[in-house]
BATOR-803930 format. One line per 5 residues: number of its first residue (from 1); their letters; for each residue x, y, z of C-alpha. Coordinates in nm, 3 decimals, always signed. Each point is the difference from the previous one (the first is absolute). Layout:
<rs>
NUM	a	X,Y,Z | ... .
</rs>
This chain:
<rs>
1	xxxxx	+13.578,+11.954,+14.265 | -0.373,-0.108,-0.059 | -0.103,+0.310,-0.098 | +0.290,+0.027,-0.280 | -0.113,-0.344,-0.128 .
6	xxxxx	-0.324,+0.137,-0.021 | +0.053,+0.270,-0.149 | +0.262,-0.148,-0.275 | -0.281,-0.280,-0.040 | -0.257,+0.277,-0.106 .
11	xxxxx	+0.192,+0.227,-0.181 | +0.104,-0.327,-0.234 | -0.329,-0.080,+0.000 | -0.146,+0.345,-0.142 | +0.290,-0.025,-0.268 .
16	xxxxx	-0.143,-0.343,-0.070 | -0.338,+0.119,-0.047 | +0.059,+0.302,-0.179 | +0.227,-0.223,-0.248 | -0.291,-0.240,-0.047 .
21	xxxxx	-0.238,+0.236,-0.045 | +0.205,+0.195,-0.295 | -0.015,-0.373,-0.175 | -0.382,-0.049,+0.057 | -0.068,+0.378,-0.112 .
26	xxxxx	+0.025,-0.141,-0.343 | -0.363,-0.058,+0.032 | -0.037,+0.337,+0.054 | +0.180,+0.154,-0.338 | -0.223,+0.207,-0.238 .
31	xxxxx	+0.102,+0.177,-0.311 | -0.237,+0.118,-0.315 | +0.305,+0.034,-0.202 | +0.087,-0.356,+0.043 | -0.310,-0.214,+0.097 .
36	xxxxx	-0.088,-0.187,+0.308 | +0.233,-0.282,-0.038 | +0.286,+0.156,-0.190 | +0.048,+0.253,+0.266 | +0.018,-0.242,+0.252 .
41	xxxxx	+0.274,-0.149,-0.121 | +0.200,+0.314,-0.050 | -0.046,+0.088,+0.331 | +0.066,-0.344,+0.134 | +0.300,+0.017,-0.206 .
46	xxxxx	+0.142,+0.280,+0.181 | -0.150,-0.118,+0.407 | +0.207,-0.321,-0.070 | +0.328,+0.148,-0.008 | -0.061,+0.230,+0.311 .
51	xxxxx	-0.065,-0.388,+0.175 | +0.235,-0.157,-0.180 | +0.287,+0.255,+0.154 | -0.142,-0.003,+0.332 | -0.013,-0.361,+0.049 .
56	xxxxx	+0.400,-0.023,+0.006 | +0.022,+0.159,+0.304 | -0.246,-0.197,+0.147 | +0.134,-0.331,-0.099 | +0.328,+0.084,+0.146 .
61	xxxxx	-0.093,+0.117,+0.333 | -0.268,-0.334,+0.015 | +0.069,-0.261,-0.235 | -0.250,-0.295,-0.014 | +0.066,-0.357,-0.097 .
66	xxxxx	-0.144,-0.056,-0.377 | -0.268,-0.280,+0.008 | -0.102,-0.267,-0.193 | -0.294,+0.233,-0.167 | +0.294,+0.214,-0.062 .
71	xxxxx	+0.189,-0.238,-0.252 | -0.326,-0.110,-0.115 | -0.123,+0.334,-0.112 | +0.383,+0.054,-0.167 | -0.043,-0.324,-0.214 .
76	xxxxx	-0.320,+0.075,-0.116 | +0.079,+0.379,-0.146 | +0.365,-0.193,-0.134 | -0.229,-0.287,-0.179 | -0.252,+0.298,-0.121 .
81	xxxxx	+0.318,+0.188,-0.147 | +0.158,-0.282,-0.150 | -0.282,-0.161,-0.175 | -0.103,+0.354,-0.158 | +0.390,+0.049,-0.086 .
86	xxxxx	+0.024,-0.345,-0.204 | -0.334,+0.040,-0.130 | +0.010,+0.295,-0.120 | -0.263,+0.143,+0.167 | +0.104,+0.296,+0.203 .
91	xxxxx	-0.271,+0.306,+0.040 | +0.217,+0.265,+0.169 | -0.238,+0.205,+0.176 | -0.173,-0.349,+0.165 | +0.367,-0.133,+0.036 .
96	xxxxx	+0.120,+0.339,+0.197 | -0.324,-0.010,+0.206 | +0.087,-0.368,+0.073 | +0.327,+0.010,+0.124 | -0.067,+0.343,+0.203 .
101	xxxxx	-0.256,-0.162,+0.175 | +0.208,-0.281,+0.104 | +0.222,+0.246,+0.145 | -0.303,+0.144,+0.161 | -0.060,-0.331,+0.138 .
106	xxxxx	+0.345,+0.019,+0.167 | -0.041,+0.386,+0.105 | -0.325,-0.120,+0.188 | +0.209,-0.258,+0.161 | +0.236,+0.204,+0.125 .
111	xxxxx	-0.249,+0.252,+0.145 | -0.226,-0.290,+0.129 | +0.265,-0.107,+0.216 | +0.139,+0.279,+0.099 | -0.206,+0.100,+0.281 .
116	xxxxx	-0.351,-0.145,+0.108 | -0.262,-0.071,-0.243 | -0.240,+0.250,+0.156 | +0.179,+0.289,-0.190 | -0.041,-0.200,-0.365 .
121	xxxxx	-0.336,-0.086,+0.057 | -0.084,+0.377,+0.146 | +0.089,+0.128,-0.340 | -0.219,-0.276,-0.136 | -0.324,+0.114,+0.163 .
126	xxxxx	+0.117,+0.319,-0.053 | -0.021,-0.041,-0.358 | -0.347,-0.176,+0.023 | -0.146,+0.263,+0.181 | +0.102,+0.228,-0.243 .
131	xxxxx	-0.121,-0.200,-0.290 | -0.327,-0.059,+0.144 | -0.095,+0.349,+0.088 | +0.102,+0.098,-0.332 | -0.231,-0.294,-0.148 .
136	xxxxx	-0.282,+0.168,+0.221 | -0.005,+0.346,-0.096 | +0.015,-0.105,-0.387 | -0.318,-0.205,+0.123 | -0.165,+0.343,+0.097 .
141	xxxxx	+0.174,+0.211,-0.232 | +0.233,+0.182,+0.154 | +0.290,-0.132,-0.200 | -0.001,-0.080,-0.373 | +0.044,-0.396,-0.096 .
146	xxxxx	+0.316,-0.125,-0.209 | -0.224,-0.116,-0.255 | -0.349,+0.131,-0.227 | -0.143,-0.310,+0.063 | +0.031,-0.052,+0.344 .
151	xxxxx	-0.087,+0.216,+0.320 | +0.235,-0.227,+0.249 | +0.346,-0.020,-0.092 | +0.211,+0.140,+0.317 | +0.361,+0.101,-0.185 .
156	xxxxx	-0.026,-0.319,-0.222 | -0.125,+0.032,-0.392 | -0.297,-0.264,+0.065 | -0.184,-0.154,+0.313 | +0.161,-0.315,-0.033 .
161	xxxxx	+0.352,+0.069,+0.092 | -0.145,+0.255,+0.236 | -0.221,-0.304,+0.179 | +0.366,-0.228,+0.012 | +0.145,+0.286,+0.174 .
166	xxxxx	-0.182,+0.047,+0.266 | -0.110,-0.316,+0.075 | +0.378,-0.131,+0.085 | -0.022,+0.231,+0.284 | -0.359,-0.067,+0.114 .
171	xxxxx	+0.115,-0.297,+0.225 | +0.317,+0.185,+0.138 | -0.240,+0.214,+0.149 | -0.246,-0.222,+0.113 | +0.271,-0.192,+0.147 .
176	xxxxx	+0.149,+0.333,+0.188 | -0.409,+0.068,+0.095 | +0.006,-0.314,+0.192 | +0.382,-0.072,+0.166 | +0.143,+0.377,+0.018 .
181	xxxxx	-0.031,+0.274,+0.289 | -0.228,+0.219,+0.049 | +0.109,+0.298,-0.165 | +0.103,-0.231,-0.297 | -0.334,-0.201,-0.007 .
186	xxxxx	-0.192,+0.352,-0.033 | +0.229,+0.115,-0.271 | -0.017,-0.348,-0.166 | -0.384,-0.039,+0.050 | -0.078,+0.322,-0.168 .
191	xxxxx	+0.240,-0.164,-0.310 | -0.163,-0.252,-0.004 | -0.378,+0.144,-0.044 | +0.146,+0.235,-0.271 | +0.124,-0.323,-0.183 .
196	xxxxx	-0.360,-0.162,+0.046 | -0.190,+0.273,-0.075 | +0.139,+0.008,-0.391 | +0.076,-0.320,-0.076 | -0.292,-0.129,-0.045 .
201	xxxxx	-0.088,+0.339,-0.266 | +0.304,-0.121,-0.228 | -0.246,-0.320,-0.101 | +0.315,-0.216,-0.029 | -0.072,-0.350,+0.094 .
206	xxxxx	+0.357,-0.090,-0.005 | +0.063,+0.194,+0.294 | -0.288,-0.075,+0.183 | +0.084,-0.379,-0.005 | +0.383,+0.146,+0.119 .
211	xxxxx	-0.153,+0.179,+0.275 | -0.169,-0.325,+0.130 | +0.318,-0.211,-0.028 | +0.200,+0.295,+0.142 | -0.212,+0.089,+0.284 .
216	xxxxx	-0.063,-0.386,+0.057 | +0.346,-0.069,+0.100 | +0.029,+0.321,+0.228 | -0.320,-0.153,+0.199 | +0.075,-0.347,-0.038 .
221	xxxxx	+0.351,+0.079,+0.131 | -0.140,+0.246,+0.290 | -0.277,-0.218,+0.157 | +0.169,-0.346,-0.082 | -0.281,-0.123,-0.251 .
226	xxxxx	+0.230,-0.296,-0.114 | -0.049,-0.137,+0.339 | -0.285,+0.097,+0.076 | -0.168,-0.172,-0.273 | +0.173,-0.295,+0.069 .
231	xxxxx	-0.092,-0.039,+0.357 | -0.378,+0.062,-0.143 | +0.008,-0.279,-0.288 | +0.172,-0.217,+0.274 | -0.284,+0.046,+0.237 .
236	xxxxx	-0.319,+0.035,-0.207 | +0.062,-0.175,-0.328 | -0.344,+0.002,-0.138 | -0.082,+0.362,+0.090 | +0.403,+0.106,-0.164 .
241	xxxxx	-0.098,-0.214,-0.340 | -0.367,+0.186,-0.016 | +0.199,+0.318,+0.063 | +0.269,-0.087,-0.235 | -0.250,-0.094,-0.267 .
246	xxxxx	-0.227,+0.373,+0.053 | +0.315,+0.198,-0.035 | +0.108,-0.200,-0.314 | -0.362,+0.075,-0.174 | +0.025,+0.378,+0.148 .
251	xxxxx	+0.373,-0.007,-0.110 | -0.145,-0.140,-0.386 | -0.302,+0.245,-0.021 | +0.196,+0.288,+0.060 | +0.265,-0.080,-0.240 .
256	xxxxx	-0.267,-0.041,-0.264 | -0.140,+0.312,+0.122 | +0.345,+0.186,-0.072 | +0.012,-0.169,-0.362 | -0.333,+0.073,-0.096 .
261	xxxxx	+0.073,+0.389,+0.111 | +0.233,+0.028,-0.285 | -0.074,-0.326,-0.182 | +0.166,+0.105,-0.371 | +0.311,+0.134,+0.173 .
266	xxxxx	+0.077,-0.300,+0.225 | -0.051,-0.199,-0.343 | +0.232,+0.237,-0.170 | +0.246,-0.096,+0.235 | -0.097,-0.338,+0.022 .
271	xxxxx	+0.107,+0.008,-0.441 | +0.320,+0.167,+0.098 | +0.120,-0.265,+0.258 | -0.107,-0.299,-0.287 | +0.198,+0.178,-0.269 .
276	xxxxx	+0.299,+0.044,+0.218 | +0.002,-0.316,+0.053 | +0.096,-0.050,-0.335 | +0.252,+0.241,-0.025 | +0.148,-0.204,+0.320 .
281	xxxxx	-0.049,-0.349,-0.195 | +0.198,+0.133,-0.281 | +0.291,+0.129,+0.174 | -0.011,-0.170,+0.340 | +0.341,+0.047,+0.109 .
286	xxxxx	+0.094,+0.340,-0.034 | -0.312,+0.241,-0.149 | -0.047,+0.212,-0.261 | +0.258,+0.292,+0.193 | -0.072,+0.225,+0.301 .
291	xxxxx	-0.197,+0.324,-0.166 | -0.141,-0.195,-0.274 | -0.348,-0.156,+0.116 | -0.202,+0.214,-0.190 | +0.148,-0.046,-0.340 .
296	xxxxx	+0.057,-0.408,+0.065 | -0.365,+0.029,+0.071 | -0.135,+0.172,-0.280 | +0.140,-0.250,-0.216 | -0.140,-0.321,+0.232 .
301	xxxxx	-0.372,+0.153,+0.017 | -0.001,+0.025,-0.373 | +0.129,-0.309,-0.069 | -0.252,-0.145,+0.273 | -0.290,+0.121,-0.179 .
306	xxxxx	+0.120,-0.065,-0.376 | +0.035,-0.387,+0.089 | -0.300,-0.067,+0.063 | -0.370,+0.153,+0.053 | -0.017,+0.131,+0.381 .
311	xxxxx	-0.308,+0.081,+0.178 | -0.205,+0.289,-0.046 | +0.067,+0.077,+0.377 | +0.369,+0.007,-0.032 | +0.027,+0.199,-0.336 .
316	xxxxx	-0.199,+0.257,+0.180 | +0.195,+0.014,+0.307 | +0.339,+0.045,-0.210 | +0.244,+0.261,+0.071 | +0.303,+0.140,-0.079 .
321	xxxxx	+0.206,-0.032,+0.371 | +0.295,+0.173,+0.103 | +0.026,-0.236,+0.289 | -0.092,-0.361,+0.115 | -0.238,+0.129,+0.285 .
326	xxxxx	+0.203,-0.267,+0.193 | +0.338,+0.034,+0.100 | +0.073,-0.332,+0.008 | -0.125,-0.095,-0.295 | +0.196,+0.302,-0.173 .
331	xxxxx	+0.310,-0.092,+0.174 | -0.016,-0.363,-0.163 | -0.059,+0.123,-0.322 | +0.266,+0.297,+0.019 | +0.260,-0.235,+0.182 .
336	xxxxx	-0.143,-0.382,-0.081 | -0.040,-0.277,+0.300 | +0.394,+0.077,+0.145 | -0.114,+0.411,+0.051 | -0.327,-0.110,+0.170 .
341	xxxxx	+0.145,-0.235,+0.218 | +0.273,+0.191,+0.094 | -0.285,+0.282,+0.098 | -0.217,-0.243,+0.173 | +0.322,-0.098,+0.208 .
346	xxxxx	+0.079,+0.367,+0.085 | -0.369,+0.029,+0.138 | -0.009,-0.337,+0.183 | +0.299,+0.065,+0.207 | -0.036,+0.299,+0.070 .
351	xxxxx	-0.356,-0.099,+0.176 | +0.210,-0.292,+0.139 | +0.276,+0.233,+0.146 | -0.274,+0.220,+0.148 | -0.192,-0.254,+0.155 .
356	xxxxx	+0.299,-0.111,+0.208 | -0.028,+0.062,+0.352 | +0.349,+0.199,+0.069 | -0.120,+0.199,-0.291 | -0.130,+0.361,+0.125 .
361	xxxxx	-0.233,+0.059,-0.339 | -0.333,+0.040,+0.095 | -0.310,-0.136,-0.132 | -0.092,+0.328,-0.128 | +0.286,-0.037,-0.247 .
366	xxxxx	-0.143,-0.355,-0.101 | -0.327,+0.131,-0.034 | +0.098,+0.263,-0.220 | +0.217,-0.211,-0.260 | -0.285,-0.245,-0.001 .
371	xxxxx	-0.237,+0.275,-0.107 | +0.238,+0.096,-0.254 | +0.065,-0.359,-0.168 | -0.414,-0.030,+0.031 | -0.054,+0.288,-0.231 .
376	xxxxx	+0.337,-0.073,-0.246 | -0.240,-0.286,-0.055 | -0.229,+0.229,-0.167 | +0.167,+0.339,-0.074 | +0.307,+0.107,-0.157 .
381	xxxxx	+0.183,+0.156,+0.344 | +0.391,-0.119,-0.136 | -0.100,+0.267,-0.356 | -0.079,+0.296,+0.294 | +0.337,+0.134,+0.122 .
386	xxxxx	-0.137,+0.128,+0.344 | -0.161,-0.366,+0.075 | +0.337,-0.164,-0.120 | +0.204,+0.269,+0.286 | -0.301,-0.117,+0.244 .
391	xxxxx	+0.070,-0.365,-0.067 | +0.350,+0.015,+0.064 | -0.030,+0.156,+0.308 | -0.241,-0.264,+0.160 | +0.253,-0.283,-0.173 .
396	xxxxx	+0.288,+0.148,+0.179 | -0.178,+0.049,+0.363 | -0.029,-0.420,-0.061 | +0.351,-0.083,+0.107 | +0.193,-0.054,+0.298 .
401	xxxxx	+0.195,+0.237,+0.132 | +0.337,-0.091,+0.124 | +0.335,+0.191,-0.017 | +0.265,-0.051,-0.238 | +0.349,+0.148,-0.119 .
406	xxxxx	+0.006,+0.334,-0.054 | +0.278,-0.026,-0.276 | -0.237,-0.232,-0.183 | -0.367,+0.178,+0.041 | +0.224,+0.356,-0.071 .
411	xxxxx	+0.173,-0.152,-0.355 | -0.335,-0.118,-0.081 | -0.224,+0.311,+0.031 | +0.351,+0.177,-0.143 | -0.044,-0.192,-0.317 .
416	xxxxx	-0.403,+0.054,-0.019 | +0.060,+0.353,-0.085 | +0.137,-0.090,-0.320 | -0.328,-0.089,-0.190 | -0.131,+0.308,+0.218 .
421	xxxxx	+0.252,+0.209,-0.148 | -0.058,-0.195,-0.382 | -0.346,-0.006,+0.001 | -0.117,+0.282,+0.188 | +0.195,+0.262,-0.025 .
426	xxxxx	+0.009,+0.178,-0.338 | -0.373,-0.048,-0.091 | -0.093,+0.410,-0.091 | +0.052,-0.049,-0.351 | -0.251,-0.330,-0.014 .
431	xxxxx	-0.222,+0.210,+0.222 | +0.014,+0.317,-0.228 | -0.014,-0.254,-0.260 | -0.415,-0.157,+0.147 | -0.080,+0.435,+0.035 .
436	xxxxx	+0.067,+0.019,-0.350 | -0.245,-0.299,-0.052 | -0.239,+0.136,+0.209 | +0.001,+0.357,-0.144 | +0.028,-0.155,-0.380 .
441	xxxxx	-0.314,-0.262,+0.053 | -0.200,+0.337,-0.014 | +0.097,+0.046,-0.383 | -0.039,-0.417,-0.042 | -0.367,+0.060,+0.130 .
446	xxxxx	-0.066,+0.281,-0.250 | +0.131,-0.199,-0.273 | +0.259,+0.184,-0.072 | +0.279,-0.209,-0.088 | +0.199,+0.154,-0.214 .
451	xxxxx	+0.134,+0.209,+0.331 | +0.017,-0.295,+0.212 | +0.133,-0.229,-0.206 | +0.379,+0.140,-0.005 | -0.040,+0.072,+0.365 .
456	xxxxx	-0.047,-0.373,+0.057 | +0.259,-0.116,-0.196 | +0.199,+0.205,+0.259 | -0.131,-0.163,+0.295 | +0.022,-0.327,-0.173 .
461	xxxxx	+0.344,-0.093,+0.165 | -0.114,+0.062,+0.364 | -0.347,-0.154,-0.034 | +0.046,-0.266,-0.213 | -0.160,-0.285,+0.232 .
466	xxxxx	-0.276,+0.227,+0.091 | -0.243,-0.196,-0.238 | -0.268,+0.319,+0.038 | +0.281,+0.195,-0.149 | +0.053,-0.236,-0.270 .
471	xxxxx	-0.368,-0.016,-0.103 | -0.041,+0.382,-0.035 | +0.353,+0.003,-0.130 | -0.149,-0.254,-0.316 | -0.293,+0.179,-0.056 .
476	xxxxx	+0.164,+0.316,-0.065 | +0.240,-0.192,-0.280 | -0.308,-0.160,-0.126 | -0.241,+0.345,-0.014 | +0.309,+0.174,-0.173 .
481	xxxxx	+0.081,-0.264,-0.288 | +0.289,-0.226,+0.106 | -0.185,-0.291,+0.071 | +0.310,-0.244,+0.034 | +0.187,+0.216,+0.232 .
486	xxxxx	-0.325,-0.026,+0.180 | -0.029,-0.403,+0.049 | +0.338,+0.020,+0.106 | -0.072,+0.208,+0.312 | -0.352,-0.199,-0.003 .
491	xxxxx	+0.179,-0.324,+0.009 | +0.184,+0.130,+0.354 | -0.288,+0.098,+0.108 | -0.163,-0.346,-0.060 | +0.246,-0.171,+0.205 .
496	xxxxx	-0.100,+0.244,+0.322 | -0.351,-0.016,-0.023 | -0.359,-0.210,-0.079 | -0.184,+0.312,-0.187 | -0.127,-0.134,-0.318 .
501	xxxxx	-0.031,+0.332,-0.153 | +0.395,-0.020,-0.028 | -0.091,-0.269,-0.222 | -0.246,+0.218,-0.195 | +0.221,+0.271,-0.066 .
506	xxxxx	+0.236,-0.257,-0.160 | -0.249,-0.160,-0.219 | -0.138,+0.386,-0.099 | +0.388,+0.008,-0.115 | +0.061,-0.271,-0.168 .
511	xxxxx	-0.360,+0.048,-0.166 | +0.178,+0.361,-0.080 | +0.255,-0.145,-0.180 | -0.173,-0.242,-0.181 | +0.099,-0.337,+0.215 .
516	xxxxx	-0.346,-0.149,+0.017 | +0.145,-0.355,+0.141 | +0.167,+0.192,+0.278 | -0.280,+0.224,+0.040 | -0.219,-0.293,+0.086 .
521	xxxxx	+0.213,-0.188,+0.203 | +0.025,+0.317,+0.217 | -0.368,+0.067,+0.020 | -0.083,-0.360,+0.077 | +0.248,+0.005,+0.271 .
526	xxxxx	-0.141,+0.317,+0.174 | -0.354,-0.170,-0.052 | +0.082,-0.333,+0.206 | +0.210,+0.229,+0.270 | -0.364,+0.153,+0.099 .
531	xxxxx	-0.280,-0.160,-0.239 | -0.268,+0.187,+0.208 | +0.178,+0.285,-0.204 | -0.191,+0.153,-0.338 | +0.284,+0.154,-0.164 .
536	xxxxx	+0.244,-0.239,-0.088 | -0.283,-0.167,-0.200 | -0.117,+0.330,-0.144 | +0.360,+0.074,-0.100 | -0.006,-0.346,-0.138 .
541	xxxxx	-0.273,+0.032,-0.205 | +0.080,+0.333,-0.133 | +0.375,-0.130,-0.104 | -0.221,-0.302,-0.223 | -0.184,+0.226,-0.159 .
546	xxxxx	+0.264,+0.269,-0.104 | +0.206,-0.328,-0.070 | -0.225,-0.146,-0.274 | -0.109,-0.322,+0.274 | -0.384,+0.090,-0.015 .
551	xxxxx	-0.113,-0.351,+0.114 | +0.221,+0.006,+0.309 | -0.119,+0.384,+0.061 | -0.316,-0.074,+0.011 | +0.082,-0.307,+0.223 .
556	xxxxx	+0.109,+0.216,+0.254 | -0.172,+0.248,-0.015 | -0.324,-0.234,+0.095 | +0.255,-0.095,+0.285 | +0.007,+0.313,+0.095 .
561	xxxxx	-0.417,+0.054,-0.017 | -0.019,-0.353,+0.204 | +0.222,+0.108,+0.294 | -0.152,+0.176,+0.299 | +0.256,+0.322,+0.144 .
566	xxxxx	+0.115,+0.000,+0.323 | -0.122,+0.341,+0.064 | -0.226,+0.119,-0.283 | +0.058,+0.338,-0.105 | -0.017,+0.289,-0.305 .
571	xxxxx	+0.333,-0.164,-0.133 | -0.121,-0.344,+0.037 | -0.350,+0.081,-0.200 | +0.217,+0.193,-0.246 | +0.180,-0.289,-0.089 .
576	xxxxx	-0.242,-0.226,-0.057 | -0.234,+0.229,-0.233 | +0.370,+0.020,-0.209 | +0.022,-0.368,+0.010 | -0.410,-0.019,-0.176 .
581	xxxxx	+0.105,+0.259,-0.259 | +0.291,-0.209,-0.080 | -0.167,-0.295,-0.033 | -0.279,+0.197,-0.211 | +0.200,+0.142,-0.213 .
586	xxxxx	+0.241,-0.301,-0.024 | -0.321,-0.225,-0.104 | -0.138,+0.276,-0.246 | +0.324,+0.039,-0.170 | +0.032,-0.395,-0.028 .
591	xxxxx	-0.325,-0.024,-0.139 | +0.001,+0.279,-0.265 | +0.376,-0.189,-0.075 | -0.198,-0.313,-0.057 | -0.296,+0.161,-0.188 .
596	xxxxx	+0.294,+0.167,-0.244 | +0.120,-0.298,-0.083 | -0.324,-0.165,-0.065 | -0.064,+0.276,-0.238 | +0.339,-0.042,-0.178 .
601	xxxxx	-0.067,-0.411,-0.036 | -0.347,+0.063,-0.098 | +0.115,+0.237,-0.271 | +0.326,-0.197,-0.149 | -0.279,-0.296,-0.045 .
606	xxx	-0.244,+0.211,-0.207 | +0.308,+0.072,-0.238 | +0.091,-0.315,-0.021 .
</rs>
């Protein structure tokens, strides 16, 4: 009878683990016809509703008792939905995403309780190992890196997302290294050096600072610091307070050492947070829409910098974001104070629920979430589907796990398949639709856009809130003379994104058709999104002159001479030896102006 338990115990437990490693193998997905991220969400798209089907079974045979986290997590996605519905503000790729990861959330939970966590978190260091030893032999060039810039990117597009990865696992394994058996602690050890060895080579401080909070909870936890430290200070206050005061200082100097290693970044960042905040002050309650950060943002960094003169520091650290670099402070400005503190309550009972001494979750788990809220303080991991699949796996291992009615947990996971079956299912056409992109952005490149341009009006249907698609999409209007059907798609694009030169090309149109008021709103606009930027103002300048408004083109243009690049280059240099010919010329033609009509009054008094 043992032995059957046994063996029904491990045979659901390899279906568990081969079902949670299908999910987390959306790290994994490559695809040169579709990009790094794009084709991880077509194949996530189609791993979902292989779980999806397979977790009906499961919840019938084992049903669990929905928790608190469980209705929290439902409320939340509801609120999300609702405020974009009556707002007006619906993305539907984000919005898809968003509600298929909530039902990955409840997938998770289903598996997580389904048999011991050992299985769940076996396929999580299974996944680490993998990503680590792929990060290693891009280090010594056995594999190529996902991107020209960088030589340590693992399966992710850029070290940063990469670095969030795998340090959610690194104190799972530390914790395994330290409490499991032996076989287990080898396996687990040998994770664990993989993970050290190469995250220190992706340079991300986020996830160094994650590590330390990670792995400090997983020791704290395993040799009792809490207590430990208290007994101390009890019994040698003087000596605890001199301690206490050294590790602050150590604590200090290191931080400063981390900012100074990337010193205009962190102030990058640093600008990002402070113009959020103004975005959040402006629509506190409900945001500017889920999927719409990067346009709301555009719009508050130039109107930041047009109110009033800024620093030279902060015009130079100016960017154009996709994301908040903080995932709480782009989930208030998305979603406004109710979203955020919904969130924050999500996160703080779900630590609450695992700290609760019937509760089986181990302190591995804790670790690893706290890692991952450490760097979503300074990284983007909820715009990276794989690190959004990872976090919903460590939020579900955070409950309790108690049995409930089977009618109940099977209607439930029933009626999940429905947005599976909506949203997932069906997606070849949108995915033939991004090769198309792909293959056509070779032509865009070239210039030719007299071929591409009816191909993307084609695709326009199916990519419409890509707001890449919608910039090439406008310049291909604009280079082939229809420069109003061109700020139209411009205009959509706007909304989706913080890129000034979207701005640009809509001032080069309106300057095309002769709307010099619109022309220089535009251009101004683009200028205050990034004023670090030279060609707004050398657009600017050349839309005065051509306009007849030589005093305010030659304004600019010794704007334009005064301002120092961001990174100096051939383009940069070019520009500004246009801007002194303009003002030359503009000066030389207003003097022999003036000179003519000296002659002509000096004439018509002779003859008088």
């Amino acid at each position: 009878m043992q032995l059957r338990k046994n063996l029904n115990l491990y045979l659901s437990g390899i279906v568990v683990f081969m079902l949670t490693i299908l999910l987390l193998s959306t790290a994994f997905a490559l695809d040169e016809s579709l990009g790094n991220r794009i084709a991880k969400i077509f194949w996530f798209y189609k791993v979902i509703i292989v779980a999806g089907i397979a977790c009906i079974p499961l919840a019938w045979m084992r049903p669990f008792r929905f928790s608190i986290t469980d209705l929290l997590v439902l409320l939340y996605a509801g609120y999300t939905l609702c405020n974009d519905y009556f707002a007006g503000t619906i993305a539907p790729t984000r919005t898809s995403l968003f509600i298929l990861i909530i039902v990955t959330y409840f997938i998770f939970r289903r598996l997580t309780t389904f048999v011991p966590l050992g299985f769940t978190h076996a396929a999580l260091l299974l996944t680490g190992a993998i990503e680590a030893i792929w990060g290693l032999a891009q280090l010594y060039g056995f594999t190529p890196s996902q991107h020209s810039r960088f030589e340590l990117t693992g399966s992710f597009f850029n070290p940063g997302p990469y670095s969030g990865f795998l340090v959610a696992i690194l104190p799972l394994a530390l914790y395994y290294t330290l409490t499991a058996c032996r076989i287990a602690r080898i396996l687990s050890g040998v994770i664990l050096v993989l993970l050290l060895l190469v995250l220190p080579a992706t340079l991300s401080r986020g996830a160094w600072l994650a590590a330390i909070a990670g792995c400090g909870i997983v020791l704290g936890n395993y040799f009792h610091l809490y207590n430990r430290l208290k007994f101390l200070f009890q019994k040698h206050r003087l000596a605890s307070f001199i301690a206490t005061i050294c590790i602050f200082l150590l604590v200090t100097g290191t931080l400063i050492g981390i900012y100074q290693l990337k010193k205009e970044s962190a102030d990058g960042r640093r600008l990002i947070w402070k113009v959020s905040s103004t975005l959040v002050a402006s629509h506190p309650a409900t945001g500017v829409g889920f999927g719409h950060f990067a346009g709301a943002y555009g719009e508050a960094q130039a109107a930041y910098f047009s109110a009033t003169e800024r620093s030279a520091g902060e015009e130079l650290v100016a960017d154009a974001p996709e994301t908040a670099f903080n995932e709480f402070v782009q989930t208030a400005t998305e979603t406004g104070i109710i979203g955020l503190l919904l969130f924050l309550t999500i996160i703080f009972w779900a630590f609450k629920t695992a700290r609760h001494p019937d509760n089986k979750v181990t302190a591995g788990v804790t670790g690893s979430l706290a890692a991952f809220l450490v760097f979503a303080c300074f990284s983007y991991p909820f715009s990276v589907l794989p690190l959004l699949v990872l976090f919903t796996l460590l939020l579900a291992q955070c409950t309790s796990i108690q049995r409930g009615s089977r009618w109940l947990s099977g209607i439930f996971y029933l009626f999940l398949l429905l947005p599976v079956y909506f949203l997932a299912t069906g997606q070849q056409e949108r995915e033939q639709a991004y090769k198309c992109w792909k293959s056509e952005q070779i032509y865009f490149n070239m210039q030719i856009f007299e071929r591409t341009v009816d191909n993307y009006k084609k695709l326009y249907p199916l990519l419409k809130d890509q707001p890449a698609f919608l910039f090439e999409y406008g310049q291909c209007l604009s280079r082939t003379g229809q420069p109003e059907a061109s700020n139209l798609i411009l205009k959509e694009a706007a909304r989706l994104s913080a890129d000034p030169m979207i701005r640009n090309i809509m001032g080069k149109n309106y300057q095309t058709m002769k709307q010099y008021p619109q022309a220089e709103s535009a251009f101004l606009k683009a200028s205050h999104m990034v004023p670090n930027r030279l060609y707004p103002l050398y657009l600017l300048a050349k839309m005065y002159h051509e306009s007849g408004q030589t005093d305010k083109a030659i304004a600019t243009a010794r704007l334009l001479l005064e301002k120092a690049p961001k990174v100096p280059s051939s383009a940069t240099e070019e520009m500004k030896r246009d801007m002194q010919k303009l003002i030359r010329d503009t000066l030389h033609l207003t003097n022999y102006f003036k000179i003519e009509c000296d002659n002509v009054e000096d004439k018509n008094t002779i003859e008088i």
